[in-house]
PyMOL Python script that loads the backbone (N, CA, C, O; Angstrom):
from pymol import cmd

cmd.read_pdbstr("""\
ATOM      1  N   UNK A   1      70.676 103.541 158.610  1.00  0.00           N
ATOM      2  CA  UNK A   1      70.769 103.155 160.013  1.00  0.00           C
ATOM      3  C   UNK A   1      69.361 103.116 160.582  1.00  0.00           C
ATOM      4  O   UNK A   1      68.842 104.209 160.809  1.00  0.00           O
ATOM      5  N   UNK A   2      68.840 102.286 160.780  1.00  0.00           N
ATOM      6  CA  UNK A   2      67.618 101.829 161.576  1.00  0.00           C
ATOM      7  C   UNK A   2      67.913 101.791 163.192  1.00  0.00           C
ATOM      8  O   UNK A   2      68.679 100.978 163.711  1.00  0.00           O
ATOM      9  N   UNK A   3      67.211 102.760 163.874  1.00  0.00           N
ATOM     10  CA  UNK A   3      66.777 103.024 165.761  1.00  0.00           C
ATOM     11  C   UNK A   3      66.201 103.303 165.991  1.00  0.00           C
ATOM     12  O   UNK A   3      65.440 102.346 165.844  1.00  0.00           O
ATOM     13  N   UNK A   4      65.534 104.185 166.446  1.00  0.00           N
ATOM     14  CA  UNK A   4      64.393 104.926 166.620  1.00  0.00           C
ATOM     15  C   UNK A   4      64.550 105.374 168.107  1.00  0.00           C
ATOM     16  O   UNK A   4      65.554 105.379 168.820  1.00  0.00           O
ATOM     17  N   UNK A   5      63.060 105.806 168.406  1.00  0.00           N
ATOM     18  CA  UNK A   5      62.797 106.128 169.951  1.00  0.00           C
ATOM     19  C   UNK A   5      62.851 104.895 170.966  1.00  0.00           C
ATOM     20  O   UNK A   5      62.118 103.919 170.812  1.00  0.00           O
ATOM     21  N   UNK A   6      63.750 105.003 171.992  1.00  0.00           N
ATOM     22  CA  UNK A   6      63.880 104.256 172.816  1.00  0.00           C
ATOM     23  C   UNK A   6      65.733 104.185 173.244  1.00  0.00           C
ATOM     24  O   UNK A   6      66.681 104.912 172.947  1.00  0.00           O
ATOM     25  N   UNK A   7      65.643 103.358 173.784  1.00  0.00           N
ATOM     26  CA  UNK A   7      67.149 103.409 174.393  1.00  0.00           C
ATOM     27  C   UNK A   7      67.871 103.495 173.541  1.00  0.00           C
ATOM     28  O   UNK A   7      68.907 103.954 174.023  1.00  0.00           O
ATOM     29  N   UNK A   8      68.012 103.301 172.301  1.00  0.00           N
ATOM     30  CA  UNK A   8      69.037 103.401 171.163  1.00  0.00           C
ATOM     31  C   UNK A   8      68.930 104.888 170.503  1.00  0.00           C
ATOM     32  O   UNK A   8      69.939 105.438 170.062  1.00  0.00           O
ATOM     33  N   UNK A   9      67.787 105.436 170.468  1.00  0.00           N
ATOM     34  CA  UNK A   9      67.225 106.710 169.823  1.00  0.00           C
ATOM     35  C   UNK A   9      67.800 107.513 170.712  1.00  0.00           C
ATOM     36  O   UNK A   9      68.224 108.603 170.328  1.00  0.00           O
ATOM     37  N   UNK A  10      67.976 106.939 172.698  1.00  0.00           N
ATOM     38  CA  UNK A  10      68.381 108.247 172.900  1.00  0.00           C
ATOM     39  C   UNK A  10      69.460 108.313 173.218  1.00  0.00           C
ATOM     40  O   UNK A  10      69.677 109.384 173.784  1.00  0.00           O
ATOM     41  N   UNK A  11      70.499 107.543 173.131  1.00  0.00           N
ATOM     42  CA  UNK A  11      71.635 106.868 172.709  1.00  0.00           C
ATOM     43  C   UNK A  11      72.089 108.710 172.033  1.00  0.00           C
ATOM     44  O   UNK A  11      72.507 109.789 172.455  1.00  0.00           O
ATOM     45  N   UNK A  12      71.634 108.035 170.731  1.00  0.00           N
ATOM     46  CA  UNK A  12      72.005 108.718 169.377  1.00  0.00           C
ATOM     47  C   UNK A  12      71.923 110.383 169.716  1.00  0.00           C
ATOM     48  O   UNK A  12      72.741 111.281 169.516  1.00  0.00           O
ATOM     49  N   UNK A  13      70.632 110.387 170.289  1.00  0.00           N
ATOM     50  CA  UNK A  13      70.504 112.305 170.767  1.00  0.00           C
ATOM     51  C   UNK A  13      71.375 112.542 171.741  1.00  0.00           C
ATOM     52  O   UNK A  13      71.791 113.700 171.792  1.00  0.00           O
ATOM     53  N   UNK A  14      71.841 111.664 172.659  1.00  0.00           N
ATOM     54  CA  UNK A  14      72.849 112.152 173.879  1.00  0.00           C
ATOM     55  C   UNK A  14      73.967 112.445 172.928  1.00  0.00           C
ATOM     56  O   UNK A  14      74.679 113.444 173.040  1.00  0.00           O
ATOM     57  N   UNK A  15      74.110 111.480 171.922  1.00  0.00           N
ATOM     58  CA  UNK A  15      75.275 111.696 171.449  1.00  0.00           C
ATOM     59  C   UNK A  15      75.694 113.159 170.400  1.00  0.00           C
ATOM     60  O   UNK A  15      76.732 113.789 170.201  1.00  0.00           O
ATOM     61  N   UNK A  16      74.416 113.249 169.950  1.00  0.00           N
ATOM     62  CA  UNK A  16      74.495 114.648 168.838  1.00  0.00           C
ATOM     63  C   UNK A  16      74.783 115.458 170.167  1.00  0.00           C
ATOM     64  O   UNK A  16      75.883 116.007 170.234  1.00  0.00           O
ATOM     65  N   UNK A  17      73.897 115.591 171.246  1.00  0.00           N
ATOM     66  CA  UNK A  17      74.253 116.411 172.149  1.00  0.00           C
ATOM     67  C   UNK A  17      75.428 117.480 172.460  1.00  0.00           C
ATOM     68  O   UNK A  17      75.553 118.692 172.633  1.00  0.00           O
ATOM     69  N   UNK A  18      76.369 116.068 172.422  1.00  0.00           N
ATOM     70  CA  UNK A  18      77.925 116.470 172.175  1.00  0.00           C
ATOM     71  C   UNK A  18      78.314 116.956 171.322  1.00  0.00           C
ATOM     72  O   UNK A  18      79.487 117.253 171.547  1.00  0.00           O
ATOM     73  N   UNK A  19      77.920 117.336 170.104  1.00  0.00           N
ATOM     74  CA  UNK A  19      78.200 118.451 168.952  1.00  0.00           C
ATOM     75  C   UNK A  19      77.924 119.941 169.509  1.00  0.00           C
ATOM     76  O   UNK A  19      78.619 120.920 169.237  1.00  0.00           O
ATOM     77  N   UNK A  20      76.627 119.934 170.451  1.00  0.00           N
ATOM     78  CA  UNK A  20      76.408 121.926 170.699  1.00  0.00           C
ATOM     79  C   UNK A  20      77.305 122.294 170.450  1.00  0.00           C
ATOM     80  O   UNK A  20      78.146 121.577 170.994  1.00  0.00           O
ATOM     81  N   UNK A  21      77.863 123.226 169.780  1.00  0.00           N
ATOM     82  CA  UNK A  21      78.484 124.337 169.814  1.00  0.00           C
ATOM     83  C   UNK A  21      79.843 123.731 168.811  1.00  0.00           C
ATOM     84  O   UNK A  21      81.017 124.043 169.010  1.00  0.00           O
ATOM     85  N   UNK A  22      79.537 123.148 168.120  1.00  0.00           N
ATOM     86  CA  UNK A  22      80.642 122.481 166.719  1.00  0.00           C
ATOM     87  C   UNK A  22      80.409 123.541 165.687  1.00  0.00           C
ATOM     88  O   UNK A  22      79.450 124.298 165.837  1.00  0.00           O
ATOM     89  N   UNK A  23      81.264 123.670 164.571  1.00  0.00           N
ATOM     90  CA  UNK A  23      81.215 123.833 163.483  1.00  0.00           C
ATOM     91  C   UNK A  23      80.898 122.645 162.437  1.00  0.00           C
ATOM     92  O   UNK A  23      81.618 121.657 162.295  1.00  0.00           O
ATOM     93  N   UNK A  24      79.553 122.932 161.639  1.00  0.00           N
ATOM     94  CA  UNK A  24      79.345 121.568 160.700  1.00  0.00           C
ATOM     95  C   UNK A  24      79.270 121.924 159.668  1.00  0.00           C
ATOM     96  O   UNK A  24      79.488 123.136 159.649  1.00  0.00           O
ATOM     97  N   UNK A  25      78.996 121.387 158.353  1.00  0.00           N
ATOM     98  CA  UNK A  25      78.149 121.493 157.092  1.00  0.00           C
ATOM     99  C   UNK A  25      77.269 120.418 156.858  1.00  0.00           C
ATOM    100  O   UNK A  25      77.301 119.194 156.737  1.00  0.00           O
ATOM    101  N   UNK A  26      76.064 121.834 156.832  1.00  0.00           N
ATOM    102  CA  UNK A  26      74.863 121.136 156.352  1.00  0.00           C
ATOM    103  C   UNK A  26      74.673 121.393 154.647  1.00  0.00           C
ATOM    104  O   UNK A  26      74.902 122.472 154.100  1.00  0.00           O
ATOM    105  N   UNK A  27      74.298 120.403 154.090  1.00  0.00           N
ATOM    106  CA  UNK A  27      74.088 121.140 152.436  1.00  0.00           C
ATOM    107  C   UNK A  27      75.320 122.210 152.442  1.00  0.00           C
ATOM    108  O   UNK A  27      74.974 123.391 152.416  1.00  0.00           O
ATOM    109  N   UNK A  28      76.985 121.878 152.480  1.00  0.00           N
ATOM    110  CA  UNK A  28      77.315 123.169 151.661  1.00  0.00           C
ATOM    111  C   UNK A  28      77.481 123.837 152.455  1.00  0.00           C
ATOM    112  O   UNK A  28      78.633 124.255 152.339  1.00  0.00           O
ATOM    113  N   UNK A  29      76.841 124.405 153.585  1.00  0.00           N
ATOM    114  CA  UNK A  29      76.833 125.636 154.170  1.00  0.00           C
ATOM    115  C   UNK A  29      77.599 125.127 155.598  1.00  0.00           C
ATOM    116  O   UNK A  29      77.680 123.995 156.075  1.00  0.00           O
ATOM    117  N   UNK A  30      78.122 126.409 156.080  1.00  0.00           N
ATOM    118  CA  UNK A  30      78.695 126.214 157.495  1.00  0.00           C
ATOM    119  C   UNK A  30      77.825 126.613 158.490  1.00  0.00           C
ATOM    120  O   UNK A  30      77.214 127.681 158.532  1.00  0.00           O
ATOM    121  N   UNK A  31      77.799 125.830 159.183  1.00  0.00           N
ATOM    122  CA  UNK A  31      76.994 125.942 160.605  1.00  0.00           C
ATOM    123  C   UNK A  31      77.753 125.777 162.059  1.00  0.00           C
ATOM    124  O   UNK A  31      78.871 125.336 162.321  1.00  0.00           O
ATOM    125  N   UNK A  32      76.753 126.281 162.868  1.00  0.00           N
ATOM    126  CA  UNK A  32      77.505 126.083 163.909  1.00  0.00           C
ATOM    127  C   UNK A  32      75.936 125.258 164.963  1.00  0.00           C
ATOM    128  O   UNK A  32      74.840 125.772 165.185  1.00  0.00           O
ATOM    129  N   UNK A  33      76.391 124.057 165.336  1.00  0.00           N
ATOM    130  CA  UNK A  33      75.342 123.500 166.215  1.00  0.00           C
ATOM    131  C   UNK A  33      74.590 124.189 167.167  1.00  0.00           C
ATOM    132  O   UNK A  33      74.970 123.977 168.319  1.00  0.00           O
ATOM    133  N   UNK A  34      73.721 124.882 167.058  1.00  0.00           N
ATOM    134  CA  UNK A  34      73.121 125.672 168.317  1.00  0.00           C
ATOM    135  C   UNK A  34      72.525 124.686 169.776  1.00  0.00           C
ATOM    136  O   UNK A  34      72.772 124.891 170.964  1.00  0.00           O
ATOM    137  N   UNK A  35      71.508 123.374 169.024  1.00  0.00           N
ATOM    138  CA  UNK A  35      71.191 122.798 170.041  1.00  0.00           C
ATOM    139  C   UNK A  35      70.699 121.676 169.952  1.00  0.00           C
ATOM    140  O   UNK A  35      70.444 121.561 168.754  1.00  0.00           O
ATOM    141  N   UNK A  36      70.344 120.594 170.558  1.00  0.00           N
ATOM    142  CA  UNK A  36      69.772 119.341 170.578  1.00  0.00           C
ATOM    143  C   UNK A  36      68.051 119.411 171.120  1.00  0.00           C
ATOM    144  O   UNK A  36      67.907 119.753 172.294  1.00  0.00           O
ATOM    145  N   UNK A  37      66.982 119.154 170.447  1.00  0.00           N
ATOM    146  CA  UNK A  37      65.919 118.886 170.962  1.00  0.00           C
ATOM    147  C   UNK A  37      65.439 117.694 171.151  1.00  0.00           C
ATOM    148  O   UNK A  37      65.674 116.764 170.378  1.00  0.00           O
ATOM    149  N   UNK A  38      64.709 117.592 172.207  1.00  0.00           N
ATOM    150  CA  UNK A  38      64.866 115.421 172.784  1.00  0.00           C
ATOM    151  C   UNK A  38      63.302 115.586 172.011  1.00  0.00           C
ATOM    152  O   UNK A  38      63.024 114.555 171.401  1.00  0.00           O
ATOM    153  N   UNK A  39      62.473 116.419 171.933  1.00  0.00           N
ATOM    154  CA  UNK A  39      60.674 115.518 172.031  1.00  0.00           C
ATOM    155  C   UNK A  39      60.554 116.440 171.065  1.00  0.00           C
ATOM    156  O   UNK A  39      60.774 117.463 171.713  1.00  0.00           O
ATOM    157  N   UNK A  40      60.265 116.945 169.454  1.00  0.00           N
ATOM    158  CA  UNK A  40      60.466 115.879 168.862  1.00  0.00           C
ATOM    159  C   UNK A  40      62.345 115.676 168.859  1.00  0.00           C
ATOM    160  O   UNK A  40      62.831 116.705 169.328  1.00  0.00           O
ATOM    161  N   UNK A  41      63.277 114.809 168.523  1.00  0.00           N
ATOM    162  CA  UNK A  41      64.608 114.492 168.502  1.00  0.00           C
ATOM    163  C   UNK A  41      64.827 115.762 167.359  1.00  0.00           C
ATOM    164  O   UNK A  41      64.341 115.223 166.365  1.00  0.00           O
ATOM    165  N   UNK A  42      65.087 116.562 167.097  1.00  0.00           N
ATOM    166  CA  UNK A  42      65.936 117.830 166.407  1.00  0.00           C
ATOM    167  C   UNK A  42      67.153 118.227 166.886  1.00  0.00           C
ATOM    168  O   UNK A  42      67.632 118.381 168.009  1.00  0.00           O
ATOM    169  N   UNK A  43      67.638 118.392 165.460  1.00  0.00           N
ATOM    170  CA  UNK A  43      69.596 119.080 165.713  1.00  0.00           C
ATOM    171  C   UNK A  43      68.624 120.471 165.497  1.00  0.00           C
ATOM    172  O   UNK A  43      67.531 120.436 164.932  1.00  0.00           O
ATOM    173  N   UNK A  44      69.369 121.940 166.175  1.00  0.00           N
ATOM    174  CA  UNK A  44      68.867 123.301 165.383  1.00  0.00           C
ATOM    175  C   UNK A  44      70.620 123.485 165.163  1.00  0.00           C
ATOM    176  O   UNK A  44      71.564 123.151 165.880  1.00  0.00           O
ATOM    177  N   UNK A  45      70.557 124.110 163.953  1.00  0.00           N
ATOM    178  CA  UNK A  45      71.609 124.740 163.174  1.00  0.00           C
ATOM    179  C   UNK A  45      71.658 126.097 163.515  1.00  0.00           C
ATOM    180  O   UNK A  45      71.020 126.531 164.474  1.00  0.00           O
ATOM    181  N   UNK A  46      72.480 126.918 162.687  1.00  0.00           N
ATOM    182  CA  UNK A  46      72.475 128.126 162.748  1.00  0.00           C
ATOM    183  C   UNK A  46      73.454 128.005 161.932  1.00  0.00           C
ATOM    184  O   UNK A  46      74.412 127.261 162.145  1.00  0.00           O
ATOM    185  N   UNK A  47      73.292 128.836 160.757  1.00  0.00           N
ATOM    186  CA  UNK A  47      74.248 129.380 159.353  1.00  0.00           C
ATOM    187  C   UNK A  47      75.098 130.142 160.048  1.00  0.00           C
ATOM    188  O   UNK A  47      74.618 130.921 160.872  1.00  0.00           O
ATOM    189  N   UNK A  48      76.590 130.075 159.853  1.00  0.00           N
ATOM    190  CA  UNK A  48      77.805 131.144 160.231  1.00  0.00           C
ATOM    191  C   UNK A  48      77.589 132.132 159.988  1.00  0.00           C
ATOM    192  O   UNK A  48      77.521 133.088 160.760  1.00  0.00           O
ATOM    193  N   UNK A  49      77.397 132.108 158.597  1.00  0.00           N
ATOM    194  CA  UNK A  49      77.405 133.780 158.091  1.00  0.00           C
ATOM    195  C   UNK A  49      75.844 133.705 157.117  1.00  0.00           C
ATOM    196  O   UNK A  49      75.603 133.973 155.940  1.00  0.00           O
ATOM    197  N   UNK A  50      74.969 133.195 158.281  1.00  0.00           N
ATOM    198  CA  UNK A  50      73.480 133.988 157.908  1.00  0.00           C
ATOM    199  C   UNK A  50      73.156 135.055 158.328  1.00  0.00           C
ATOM    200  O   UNK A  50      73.699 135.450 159.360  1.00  0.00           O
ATOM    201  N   UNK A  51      72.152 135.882 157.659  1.00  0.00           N
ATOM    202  CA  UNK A  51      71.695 137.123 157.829  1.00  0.00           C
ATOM    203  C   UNK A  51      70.943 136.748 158.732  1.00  0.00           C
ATOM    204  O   UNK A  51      70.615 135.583 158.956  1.00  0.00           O
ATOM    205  N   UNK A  52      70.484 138.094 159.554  1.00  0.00           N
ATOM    206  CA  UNK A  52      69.102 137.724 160.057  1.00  0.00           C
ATOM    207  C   UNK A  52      68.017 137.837 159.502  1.00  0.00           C
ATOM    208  O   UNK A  52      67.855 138.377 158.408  1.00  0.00           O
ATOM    209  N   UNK A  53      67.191 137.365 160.159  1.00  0.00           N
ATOM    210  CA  UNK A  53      65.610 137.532 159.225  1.00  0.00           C
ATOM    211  C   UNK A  53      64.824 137.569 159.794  1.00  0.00           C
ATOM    212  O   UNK A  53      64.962 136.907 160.822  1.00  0.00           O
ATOM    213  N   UNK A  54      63.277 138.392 159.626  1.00  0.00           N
ATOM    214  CA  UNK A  54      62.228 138.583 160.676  1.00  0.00           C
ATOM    215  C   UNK A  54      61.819 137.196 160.946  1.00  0.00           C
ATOM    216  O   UNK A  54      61.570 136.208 160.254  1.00  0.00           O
ATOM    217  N   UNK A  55      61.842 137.512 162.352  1.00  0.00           N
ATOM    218  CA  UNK A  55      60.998 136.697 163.203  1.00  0.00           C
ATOM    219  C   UNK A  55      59.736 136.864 163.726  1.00  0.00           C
ATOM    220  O   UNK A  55      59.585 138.052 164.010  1.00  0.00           O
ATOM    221  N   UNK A  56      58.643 136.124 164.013  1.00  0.00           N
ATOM    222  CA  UNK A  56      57.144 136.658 163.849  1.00  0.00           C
ATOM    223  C   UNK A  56      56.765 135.815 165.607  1.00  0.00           C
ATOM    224  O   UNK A  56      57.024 134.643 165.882  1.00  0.00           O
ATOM    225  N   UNK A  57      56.291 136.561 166.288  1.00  0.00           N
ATOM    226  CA  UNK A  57      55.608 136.631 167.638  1.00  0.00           C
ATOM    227  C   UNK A  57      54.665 135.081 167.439  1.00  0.00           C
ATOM    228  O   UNK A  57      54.663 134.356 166.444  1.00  0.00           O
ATOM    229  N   UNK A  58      53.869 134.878 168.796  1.00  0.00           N
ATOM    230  CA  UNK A  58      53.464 133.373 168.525  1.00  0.00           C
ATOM    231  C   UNK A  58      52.047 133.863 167.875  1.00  0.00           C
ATOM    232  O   UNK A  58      51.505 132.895 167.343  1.00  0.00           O
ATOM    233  N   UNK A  59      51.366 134.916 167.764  1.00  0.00           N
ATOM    234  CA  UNK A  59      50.492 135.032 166.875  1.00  0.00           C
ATOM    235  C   UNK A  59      50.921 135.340 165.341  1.00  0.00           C
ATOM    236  O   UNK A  59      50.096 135.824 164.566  1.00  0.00           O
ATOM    237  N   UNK A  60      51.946 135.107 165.028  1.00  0.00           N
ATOM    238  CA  UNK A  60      52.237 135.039 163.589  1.00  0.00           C
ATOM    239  C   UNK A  60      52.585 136.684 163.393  1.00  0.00           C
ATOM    240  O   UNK A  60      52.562 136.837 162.172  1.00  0.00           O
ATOM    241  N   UNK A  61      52.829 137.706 163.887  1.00  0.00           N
ATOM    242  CA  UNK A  61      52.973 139.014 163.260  1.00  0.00           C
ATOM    243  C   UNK A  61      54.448 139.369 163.323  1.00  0.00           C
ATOM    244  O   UNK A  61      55.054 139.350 164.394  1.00  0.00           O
ATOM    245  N   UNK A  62      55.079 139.724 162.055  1.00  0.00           N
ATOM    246  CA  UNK A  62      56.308 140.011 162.448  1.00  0.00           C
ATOM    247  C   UNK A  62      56.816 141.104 163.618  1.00  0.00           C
ATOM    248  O   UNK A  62      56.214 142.158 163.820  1.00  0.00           O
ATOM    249  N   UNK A  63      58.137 140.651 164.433  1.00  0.00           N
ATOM    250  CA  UNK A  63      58.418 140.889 165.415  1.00  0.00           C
ATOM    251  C   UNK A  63      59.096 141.292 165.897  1.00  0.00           C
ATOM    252  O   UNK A  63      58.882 142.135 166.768  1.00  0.00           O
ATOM    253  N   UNK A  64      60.601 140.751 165.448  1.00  0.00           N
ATOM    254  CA  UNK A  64      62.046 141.136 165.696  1.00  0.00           C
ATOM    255  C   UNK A  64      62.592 140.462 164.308  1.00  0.00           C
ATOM    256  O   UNK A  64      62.003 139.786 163.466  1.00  0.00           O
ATOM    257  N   UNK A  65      64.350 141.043 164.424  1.00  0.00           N
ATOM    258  CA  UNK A  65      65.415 140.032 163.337  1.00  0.00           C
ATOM    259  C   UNK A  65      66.162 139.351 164.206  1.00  0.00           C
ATOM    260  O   UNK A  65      66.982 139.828 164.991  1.00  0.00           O
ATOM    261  N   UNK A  66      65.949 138.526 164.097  1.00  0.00           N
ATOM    262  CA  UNK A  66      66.780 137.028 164.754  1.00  0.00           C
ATOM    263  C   UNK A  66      67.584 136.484 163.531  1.00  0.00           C
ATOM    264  O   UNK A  66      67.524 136.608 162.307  1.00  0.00           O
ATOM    265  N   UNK A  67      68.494 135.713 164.586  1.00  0.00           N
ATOM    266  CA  UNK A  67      69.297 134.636 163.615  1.00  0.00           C
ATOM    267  C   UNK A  67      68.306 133.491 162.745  1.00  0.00           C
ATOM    268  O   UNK A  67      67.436 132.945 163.422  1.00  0.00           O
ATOM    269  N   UNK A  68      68.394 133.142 161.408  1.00  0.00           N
ATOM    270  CA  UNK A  68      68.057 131.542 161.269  1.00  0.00           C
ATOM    271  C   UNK A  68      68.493 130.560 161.687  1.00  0.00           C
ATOM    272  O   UNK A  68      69.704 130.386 161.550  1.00  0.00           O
ATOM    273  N   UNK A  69      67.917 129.829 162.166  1.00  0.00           N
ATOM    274  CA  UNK A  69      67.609 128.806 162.601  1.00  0.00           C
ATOM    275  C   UNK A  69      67.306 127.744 161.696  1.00  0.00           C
ATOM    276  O   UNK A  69      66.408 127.840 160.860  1.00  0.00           O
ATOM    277  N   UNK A  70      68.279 126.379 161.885  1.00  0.00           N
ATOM    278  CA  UNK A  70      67.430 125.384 160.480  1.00  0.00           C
ATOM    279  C   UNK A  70      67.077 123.830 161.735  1.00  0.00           C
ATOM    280  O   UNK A  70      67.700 123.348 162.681  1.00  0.00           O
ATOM    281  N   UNK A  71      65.953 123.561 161.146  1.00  0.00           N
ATOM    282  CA  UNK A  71      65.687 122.031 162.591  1.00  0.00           C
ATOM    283  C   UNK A  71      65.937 121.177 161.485  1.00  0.00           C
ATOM    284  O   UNK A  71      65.485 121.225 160.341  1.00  0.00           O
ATOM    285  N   UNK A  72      66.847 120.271 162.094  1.00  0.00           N
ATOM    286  CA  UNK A  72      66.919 118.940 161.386  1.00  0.00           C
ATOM    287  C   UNK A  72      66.148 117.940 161.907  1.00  0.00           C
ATOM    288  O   UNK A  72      66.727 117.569 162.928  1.00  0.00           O
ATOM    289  N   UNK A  73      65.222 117.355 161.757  1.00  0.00           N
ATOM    290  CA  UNK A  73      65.172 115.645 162.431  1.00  0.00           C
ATOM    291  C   UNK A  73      66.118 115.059 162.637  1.00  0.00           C
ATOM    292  O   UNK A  73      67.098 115.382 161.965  1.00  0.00           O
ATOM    293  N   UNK A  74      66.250 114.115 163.488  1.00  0.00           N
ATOM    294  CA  UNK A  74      67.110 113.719 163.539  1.00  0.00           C
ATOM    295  C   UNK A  74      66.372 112.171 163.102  1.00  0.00           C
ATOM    296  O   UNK A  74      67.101 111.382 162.500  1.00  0.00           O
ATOM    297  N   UNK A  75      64.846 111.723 163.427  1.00  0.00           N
ATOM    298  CA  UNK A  75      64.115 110.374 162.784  1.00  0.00           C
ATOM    299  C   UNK A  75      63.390 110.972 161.055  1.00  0.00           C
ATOM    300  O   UNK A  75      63.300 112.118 160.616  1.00  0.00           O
ATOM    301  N   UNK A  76      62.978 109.629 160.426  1.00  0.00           N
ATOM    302  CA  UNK A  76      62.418 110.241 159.664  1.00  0.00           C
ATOM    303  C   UNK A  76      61.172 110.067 160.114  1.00  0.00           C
ATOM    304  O   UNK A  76      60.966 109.490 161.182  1.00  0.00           O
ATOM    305  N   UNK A  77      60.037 110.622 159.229  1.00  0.00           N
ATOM    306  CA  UNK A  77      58.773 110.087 159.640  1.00  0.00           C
ATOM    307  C   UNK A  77      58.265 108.887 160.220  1.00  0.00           C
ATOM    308  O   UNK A  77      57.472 108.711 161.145  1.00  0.00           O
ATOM    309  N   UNK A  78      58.906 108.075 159.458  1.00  0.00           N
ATOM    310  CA  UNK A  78      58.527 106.657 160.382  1.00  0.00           C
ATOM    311  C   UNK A  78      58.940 106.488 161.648  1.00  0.00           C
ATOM    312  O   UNK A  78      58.184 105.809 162.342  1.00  0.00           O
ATOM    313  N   UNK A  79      59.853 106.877 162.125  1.00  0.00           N
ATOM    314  CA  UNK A  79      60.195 107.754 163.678  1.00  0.00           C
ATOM    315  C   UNK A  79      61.280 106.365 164.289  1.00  0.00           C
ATOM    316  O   UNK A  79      61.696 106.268 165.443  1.00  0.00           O
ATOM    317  N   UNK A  80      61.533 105.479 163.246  1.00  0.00           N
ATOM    318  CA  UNK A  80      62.148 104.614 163.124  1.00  0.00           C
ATOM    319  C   UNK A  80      63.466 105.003 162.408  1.00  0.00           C
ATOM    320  O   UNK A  80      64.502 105.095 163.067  1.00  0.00           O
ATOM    321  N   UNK A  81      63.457 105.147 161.575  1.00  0.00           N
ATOM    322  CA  UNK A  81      65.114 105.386 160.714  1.00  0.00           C
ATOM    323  C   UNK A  81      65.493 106.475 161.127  1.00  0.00           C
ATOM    324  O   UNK A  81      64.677 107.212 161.680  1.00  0.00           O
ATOM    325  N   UNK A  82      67.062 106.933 160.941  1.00  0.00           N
ATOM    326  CA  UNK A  82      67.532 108.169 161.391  1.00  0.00           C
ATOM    327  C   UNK A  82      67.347 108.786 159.703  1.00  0.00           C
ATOM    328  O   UNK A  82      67.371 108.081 158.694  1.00  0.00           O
ATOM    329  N   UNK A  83      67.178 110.153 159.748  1.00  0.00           N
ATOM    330  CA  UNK A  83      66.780 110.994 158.632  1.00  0.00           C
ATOM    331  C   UNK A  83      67.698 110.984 158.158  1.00  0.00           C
ATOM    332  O   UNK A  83      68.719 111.014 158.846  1.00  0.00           O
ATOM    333  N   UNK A  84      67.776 110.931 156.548  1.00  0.00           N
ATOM    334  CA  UNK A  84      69.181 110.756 155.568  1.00  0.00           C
ATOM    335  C   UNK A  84      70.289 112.193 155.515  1.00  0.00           C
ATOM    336  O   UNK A  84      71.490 112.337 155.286  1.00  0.00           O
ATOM    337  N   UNK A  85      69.136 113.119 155.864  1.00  0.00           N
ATOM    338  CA  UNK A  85      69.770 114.553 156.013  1.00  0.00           C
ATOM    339  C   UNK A  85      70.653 114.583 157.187  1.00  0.00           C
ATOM    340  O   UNK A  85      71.764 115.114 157.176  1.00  0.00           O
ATOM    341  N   UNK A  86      70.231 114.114 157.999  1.00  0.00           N
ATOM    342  CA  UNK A  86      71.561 114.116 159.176  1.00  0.00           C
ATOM    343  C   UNK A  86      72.248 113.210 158.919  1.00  0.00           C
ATOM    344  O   UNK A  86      73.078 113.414 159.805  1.00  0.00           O
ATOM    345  N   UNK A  87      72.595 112.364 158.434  1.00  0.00           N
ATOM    346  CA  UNK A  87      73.425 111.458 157.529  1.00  0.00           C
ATOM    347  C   UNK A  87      74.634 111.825 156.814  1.00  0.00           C
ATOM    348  O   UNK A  87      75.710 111.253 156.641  1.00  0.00           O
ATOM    349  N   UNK A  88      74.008 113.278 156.339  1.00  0.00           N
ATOM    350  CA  UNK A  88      75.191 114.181 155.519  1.00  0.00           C
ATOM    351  C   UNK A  88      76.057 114.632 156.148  1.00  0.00           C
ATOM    352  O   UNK A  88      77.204 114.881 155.778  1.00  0.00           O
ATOM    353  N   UNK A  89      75.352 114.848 157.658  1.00  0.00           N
ATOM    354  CA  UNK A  89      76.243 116.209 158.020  1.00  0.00           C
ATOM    355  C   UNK A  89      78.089 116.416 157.923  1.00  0.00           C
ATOM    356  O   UNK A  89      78.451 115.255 158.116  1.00  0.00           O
ATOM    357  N   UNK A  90      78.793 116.871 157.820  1.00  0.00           N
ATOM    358  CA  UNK A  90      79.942 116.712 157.815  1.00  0.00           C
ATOM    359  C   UNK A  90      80.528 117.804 158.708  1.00  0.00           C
ATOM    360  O   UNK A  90      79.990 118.897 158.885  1.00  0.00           O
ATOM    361  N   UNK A  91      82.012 117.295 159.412  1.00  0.00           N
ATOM    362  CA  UNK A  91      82.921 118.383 160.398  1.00  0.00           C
ATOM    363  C   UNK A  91      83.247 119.291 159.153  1.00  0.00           C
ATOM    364  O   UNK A  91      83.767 118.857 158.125  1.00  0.00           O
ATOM    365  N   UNK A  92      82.716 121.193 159.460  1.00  0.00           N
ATOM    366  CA  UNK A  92      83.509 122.030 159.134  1.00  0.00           C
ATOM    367  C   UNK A  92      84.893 122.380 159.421  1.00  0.00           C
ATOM    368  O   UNK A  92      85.236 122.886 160.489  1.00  0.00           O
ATOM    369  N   UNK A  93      85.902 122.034 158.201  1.00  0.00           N
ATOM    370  CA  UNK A  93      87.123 122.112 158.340  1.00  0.00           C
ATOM    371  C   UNK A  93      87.850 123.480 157.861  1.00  0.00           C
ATOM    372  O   UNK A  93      88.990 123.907 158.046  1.00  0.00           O
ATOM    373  N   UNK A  94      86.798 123.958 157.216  1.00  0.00           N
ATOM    374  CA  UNK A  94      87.290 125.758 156.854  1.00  0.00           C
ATOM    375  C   UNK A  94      87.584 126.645 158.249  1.00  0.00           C
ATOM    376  O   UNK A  94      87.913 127.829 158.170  1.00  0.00           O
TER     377      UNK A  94
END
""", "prot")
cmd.dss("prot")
cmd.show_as("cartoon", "prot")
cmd.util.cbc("prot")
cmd.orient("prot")
């Protein structure tokens, strides 16, 4: 699927939009949509049954255990095509 940034690109992010708070699979794993980012266009995931894992302060030192977090693109680099990885995603039906 070829769009990119612009009225069609944000088309597509309004529309992931409407997933927050879904159950998906990414790769295999169950997720639950945490959020939509417009600048750069990112899905963030969050594993169902991920552990937490240190999280590190904005100077890099570990900090707290937070949830993981996974960012998808939603373009690929060329900022033109939609990324094949969000392509996969599929409705969690478990």
């Amino acid at each position: 699927m070829t769009t990119g940034p612009g009225d069609e690109g944000d088309e597509l992010v309004d529309l992931l939009g409407d997933l927050v708070g879904s159950r998906i699979r990414f790769q295999g794993m169950p997720c639950l949509v945490a959020d939509v980012i417009l600048s750069p266009a990112m899905l963030i995931l969050k594993p169902v049954d991920g552990q937490p894992e240190i999280q590190a302060d904005a100077y890099g030192t570990p900090h707290r255990r937070g949830p993981r977090l996974i960012e998808v693109p939603v373009f690929s680099e060329d900022g033109i095509t939609v990324n094949p990885e969000l392509q996969l995603l599929r409705p969690d039906t478990s």
